[in-house]
N, C-alpha and C positions, 0 to 999 in steps of 0.2 A: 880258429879262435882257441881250440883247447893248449893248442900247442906257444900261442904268444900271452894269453893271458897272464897265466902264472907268471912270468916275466916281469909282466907289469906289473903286479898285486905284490910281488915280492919286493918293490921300489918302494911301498908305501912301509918295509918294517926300518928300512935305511931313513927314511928322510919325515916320519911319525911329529916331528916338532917343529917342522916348517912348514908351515899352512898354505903360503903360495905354493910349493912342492907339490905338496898334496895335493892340494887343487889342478894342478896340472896334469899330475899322473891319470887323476880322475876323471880330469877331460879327453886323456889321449884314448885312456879306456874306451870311455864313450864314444870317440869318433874309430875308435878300433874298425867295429865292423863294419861300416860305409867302406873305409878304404881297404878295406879287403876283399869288400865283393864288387868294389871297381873291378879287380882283378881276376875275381872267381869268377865272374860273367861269363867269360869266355869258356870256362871249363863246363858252364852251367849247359851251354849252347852244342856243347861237341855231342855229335850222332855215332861216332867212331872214334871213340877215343886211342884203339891199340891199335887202328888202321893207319896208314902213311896219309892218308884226305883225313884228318880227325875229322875234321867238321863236316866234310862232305857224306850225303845220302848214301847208305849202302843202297843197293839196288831193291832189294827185297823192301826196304822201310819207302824208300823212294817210290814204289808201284804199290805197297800194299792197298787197301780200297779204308783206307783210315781218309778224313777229312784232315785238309791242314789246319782248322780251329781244337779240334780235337788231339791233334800231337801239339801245337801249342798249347793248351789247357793244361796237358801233361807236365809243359814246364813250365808253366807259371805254377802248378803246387807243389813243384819242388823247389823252388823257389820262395814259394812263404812256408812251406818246414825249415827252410835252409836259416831263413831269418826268426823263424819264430825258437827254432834251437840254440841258434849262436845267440841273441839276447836272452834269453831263459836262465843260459851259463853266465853272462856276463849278471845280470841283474840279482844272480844268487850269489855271486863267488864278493862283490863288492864289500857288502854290510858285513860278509866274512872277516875278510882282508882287513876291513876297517876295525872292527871289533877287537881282534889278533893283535893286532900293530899299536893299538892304542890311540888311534887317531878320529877314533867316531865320537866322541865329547867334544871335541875341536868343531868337526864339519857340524855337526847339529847344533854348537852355539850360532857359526857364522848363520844357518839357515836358520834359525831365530831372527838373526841381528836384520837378515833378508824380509821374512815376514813382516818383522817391526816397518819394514820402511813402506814397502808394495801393502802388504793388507793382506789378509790369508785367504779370501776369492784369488785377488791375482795371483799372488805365490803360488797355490793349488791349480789353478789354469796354467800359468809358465810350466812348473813341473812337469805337467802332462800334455801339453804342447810339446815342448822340449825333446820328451820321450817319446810321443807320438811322430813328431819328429824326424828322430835320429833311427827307430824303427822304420819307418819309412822309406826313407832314404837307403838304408842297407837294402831294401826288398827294393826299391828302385833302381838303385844299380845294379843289382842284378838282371831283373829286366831290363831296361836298359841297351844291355850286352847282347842280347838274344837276339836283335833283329840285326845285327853286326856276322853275330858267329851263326846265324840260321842261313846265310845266304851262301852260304857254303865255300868262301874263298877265303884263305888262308892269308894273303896279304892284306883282307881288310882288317880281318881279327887283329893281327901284328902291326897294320900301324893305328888302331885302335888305341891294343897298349903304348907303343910308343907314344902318343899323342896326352895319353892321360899321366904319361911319368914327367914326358914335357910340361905339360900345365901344372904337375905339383912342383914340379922343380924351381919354375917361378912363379908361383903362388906366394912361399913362404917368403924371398926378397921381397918381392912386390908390397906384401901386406907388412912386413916390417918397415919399407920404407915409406907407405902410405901412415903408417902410424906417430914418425918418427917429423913428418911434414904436416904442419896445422893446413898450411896453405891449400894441397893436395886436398886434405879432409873435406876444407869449407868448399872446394870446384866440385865434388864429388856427391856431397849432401846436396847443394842446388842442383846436381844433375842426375840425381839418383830416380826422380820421376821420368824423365826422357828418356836415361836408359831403358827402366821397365819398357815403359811404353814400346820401345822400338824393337826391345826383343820379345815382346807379346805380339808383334807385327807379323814377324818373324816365325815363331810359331804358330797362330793362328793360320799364316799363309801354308807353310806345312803340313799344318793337321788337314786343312782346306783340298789341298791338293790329293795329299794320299786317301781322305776321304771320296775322292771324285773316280782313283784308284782303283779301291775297296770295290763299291759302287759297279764299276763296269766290267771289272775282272768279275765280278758273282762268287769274291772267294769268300766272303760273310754274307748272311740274308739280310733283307733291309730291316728284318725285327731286330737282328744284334747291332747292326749299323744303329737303328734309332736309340735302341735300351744302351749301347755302349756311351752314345752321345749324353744322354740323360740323365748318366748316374756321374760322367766327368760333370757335367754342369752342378747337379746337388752339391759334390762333393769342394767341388769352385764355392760354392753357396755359401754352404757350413763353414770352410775355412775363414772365407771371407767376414762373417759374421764373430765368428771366434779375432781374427786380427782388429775387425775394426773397432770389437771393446774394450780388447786389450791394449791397443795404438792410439787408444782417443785423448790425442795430445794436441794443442791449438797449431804449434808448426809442421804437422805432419797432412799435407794434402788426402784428403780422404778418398781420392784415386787410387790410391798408394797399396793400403791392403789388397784393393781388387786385384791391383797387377800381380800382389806377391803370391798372392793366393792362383794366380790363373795358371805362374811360372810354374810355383809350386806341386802341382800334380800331373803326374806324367799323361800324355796323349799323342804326342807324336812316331817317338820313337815304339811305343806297345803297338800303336795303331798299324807301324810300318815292320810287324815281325809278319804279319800273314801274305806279303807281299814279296818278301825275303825269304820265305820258307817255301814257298810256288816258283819261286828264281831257282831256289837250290835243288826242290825235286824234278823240273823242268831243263835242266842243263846239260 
C-alpha cells in the first residue's frame, strides 16, 4: 500500500474539477487493499519464504510440539495488523490528499446532496457498513489464502493466483457488458434470489463437510468447534439485522439479506486452514 497509494492520491491533484474523476480515484483507493491481499495471501501463508518449498514445513516447525490452532492463530494476527495497517494509511492519507488538491468542498457537497436524499441514520449506517465492509474484505482475503498456501503445495498456491487474475480479467467486460444490456439486468434482478440461494447450498454443504472433518481428525476440541460455530451465527445475525433495515424496500424479498449476510462472512475456507496445515506438516 505504501508504495501504490501515493500514485493514486497524486491523480486526485491532476483531475481536482472533475467529480466523476474524483470519485473514482476514490473508489479505486478504496478497493485498493482487497485487491492486493487477494495477492498478499499467498506471501501471508509461506512458512519458508528463502527456502526452494516456500510454503512447505521446515522440518523443525513441522515436528515442533506447537498445536496446528496455535501456529494458525499466529497467522490470523498477522493478518489483522496487516489490515488494520494498510487502512490506518489509507484512511489518513485520503482527507490529506483531498484537502491539498482542493477537491474536499466538492466531495462533502456531493455527501450532503447524499444525506439530503437517504436521511443521516442511513447515510451514517452505509458509511460504516461500507468501511466495515471493505475492511473486511482485505482481512478476508487474506485469510482466505492461507488454507491454499498452508497446505504446503506450490502448484495450488500458483493456480490460486492464476485463477484469481483469470476472474478479474473477466470481471471488468462481464460487468461493463452487464451494465450496458437492460435485458441482462432485469434476468439477473429476478434471479439474484436463486443464485444466493444455491450458492448458500454450496457453502453451507462445505462448511457441513469440513465440519464433520474438524470433528474426527480431533485437530480442534469440540469447545472451539462449538464457540467457532456460534460466534459465525451471531455475526450472520447482526449482519443480517443491519441489511434487513437498511434493504426494507417492498421489491426486495426479505430472504435476501439473510443470504447476503450468510455469503458475506467467511467460514468455509478459515474452517478448512487446520486441515491444510495437518496435510502440510503430515507429508
Amino acid at each position: 500500500m505504501g508504495i501504490v497509494l501515493p500514485f493514486e492520491l497524486a491523480l486526485l491533484f491532476g483531475f481536482s474539477d472533475a467529480p466523476v474523476i474524483v470519485f473514482e480515484i476514490l473508489l479505486g483507493m478504496l478497493l485498493t487493499p482487497p485487491f492486493m491481499a487477494a495477492f498478499a495471501a499467498a506471501r501471508v501463508s509461506q512458512s519458508n519464504p528463502h527456502g526452494r518449498d516456500a510454503h512447505g514445513l521446515t522440518p523443525f516447525v513441522a515436528t515442533r510440539p506447537l498445536t496446528s490452532p496455535s501456529m494458525i492463530a499466529a497467522k490470523l494476527k498477522a493478518t489483522i495488523w496487516s489490515t488494520l495497517a494498510a487502512w490506518l494509511l489509507v484512511l489518513a492519507a485520503i482527507p490529506v490528499a483531498l484537502q491539498l488538491s482542493g477537491a474536499l468542498p466538492m466531495v462533502l457537497d456531493r455527501a450532503r446532496q447524499g444525506i439530503d436524499i437517504v436521511g443521516t441514520p442511513r447515510a451514517i449506517v452505509i458509511v460504516l457498513l461500507l468501511l466495515a465492509g471493505l475492511v473486511a474484505s482485505t482481512w478476508k482475503q487474506l485469510v482466505q489464502g492461507l488454507y491454499i498456501g498452508l497446505t504446503g503445495r506450490e502448484w495450488a498456491v500458483k493456480s490460486n493466483v492464476f485463477v484469481t487474475l483469470l476472474f478479474l480479467a473477466v470481471l471488468g467486460p462481464l460487468v461493463h457488458w452487464i451494465i450496458d444490456n437492460g435485458n441482462v439486468q432485469a434476468v439477473l434482478w429476478d434471479a439474484i434470489p436463486s443464485i444466493l440461494a444455491v450458492l448458500v447450498g454450496f457453502k453451507m454443504s462445505a462448511a457441513a463437510w469440513i465440519a464433520v472433518r474438524l470433528y474426527d481428525s480431533r485437530l480442534l476440541s469440540d469447545r472451539t468447534l462449538v464457540t467457532g460455530a456460534a460466534s459465525w451465527c451471531v455475526a450472520v445475525l447482526v449482519l443480517y439485522g443491519v441489511l434487513a433495515w437498511l434493504l426494507s424496500v417492498p421489491f426486495l424479498p426479505r430472504h435476501v439479506p439473510a443470504l447476503i449476510a450468510i455469503l458475506a462472512i467467511p467460514l468455509v475456507r478459515l474452517s478448512a486452514t487446520p486441515l491444510a496445515l495437518a496435510w502440510n506438516r503430515h507429508r
